[in-house]
N, C-alpha and C positions, 0 to 999 in steps of 0.2 A: 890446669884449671880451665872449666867451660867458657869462652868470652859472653859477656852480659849483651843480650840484646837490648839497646837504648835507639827510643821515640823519641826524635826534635819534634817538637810542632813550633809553625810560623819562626824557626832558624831559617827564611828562608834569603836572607839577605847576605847574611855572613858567614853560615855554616860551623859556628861558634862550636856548639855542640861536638860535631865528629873531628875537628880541629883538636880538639881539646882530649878528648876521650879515645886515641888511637891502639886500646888494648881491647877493645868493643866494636862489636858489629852497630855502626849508628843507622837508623835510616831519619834524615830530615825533609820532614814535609809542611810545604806551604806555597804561597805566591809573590814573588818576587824576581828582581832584576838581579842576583845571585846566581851562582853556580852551585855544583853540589847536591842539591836538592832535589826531589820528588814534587813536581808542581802537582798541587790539590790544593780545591776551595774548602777550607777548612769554617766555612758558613753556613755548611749545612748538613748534617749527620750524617742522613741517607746515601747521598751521593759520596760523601767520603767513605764510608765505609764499605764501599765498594769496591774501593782502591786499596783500604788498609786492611781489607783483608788476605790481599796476597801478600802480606808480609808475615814477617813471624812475631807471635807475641810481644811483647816487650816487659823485662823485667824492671825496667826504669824506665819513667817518663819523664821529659823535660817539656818547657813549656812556657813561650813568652808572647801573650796574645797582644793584639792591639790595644797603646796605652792610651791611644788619641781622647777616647770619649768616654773615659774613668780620669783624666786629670786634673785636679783644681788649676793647673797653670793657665788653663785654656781661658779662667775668670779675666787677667788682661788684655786678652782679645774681646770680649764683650762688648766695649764701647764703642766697637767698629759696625754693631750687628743692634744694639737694643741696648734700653736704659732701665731693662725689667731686672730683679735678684732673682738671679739661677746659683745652681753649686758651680755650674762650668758651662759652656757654649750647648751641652747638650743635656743636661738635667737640672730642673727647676727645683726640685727636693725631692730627696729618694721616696720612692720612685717613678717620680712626677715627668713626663718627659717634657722636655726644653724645645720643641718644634718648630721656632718663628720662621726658618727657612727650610726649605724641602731638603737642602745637601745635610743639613742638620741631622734629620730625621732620616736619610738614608745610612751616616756614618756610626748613627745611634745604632739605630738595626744592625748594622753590620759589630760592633762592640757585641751587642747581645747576644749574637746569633753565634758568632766563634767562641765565646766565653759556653755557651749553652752545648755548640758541639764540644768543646773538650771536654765537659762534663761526662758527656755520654762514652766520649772517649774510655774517658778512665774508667765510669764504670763496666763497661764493654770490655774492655782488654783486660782488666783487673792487675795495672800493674804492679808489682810489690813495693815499689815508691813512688811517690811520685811528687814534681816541684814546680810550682807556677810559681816566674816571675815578674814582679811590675814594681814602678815606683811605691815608695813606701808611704803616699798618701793616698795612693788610688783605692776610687772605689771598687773595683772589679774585684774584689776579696769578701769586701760585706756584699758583693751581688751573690758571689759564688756561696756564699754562708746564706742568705737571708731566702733569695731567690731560687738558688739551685739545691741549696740545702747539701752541698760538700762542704765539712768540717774538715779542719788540718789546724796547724802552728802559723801564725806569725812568725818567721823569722826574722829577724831584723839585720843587716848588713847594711853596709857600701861601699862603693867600688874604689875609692880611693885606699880600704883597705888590702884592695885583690889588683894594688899595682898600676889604677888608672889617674890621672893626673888632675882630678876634681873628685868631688864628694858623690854626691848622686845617693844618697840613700835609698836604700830597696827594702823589699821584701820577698823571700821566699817563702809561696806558700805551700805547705809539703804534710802529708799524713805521717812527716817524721819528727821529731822533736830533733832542731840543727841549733851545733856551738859553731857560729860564724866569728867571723872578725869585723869588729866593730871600733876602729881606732880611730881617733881624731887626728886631725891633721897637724903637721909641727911646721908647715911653712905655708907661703901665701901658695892658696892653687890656683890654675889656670880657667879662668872664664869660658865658659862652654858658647857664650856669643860669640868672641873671636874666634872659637875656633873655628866656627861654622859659618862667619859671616862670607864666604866667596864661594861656600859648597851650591853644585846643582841640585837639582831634586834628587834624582838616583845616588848621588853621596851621603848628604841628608838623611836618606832613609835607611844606608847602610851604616854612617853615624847613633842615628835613634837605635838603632838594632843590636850594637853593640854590648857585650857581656864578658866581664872581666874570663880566661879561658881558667884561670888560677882560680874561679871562683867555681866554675862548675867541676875541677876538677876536686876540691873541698868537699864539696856535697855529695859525688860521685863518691867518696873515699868514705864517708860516713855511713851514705845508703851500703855501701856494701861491705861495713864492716858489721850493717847490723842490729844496732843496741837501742836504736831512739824510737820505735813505733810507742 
């Protein structure tokens, strides 16, 4: 059988993806303090596609953009910064931008601008599946629907299902219709502030980057048996 050529984008901290999927040609592209990876700014179309065109198409694409400035969590930080109602540190109401400091409005752009190139991504390479991850409250799904006007599934998972030792509910969003695992927890889980409270940054960030390998290998196994477009 032919191996699947599979697209990481922004794997570029932990290399999740071709870890995971060692019967596949991976190639993972993005910016980070990782190995593995294909370093490309994936914040701007033109110039990537510059790069992603010496690869070979991709029949699967994976995909886990920056969660930073789509997360409601970011609402508990707020009262460090302003006593105005925003959705999160960077949006004031869809799709209102949250500007009161300039690092604000740079990390905003940068949310938008990677979300907008994978867009073009996919539609550019066309590839036969394809699965962006993020927390399953983030807004970067109704941008991708409302804004970019790519439709797909809600899936709904979490990682505690796929073997990790907290909950973290996700969502993969995919132009395939996916039966994840969804189980509730039977015992106390482990706090995700302890376990980060002595990481450095470059830990931290290959922490937040983390992706159950058991999970992508689910999806993997689905996209290529098939049945869910």
């Amino acid at each position: 059988m032919q191996r699947k050529i599979v697209w990481s984008l922004f794997d570029s901290e932990t290399a999740t993806v071709s870890k995971s999927l060692k019967d596949c040609d991976v190639y993972s592209f993005g910016i980070g303090s990782g190995t593995g990876h294909i370093h490309l700014d994936l914040s701007d179309f033109a110039t990537a596609k510059k790069e992603l065109d010496k690869y070979p198409r991709p029949d699967f694409l994976f995909a886990s953009p920056p969660c930073e400035t789509w997360c409601f969590i970011s609402v508990g930080s707020k009262r460090f910064f302003t006593s105005e109602l925003g959705i999160n540190l960077y949006w004031r109401k869809k799709w209102v931008p949250f500007d009161f400091l300039p690092k604000h409005f740079d990390r905003r752009m940068n949310g938008m601008k990677t979300a907008e190139t994978l867009v073009n991504i996919i539609r550019c390479y066309t590839p036969e599946y394809w699965a962006i991850e993020n927390g399953a409250r983030s807004l970067i799904f109704d941008y991708l629907r409302e804004i970019c006007h790519l439709y797909g599934f809600k899936n709904l998972t979490n990682y505690y299902s796929y073997g990790f030792d907290y909950l973290k509910p996700t969502v993969i969003y995919s132009n395939s219709k996916l039966f994840l695992k969804r189980n509730s927890p039977t015992r106390e889980l482990s706090k995700v502030a302890d376990s980060i409270k002595n990481y450095s940054k470059s830990d931290m960030a290959r922490y937040r980057s983390r992706v159950p390998e058991s999970l992508y290998l689910d999806i993997f196994s689905q996209f290529n048996r098939g049945l869910f477009l």
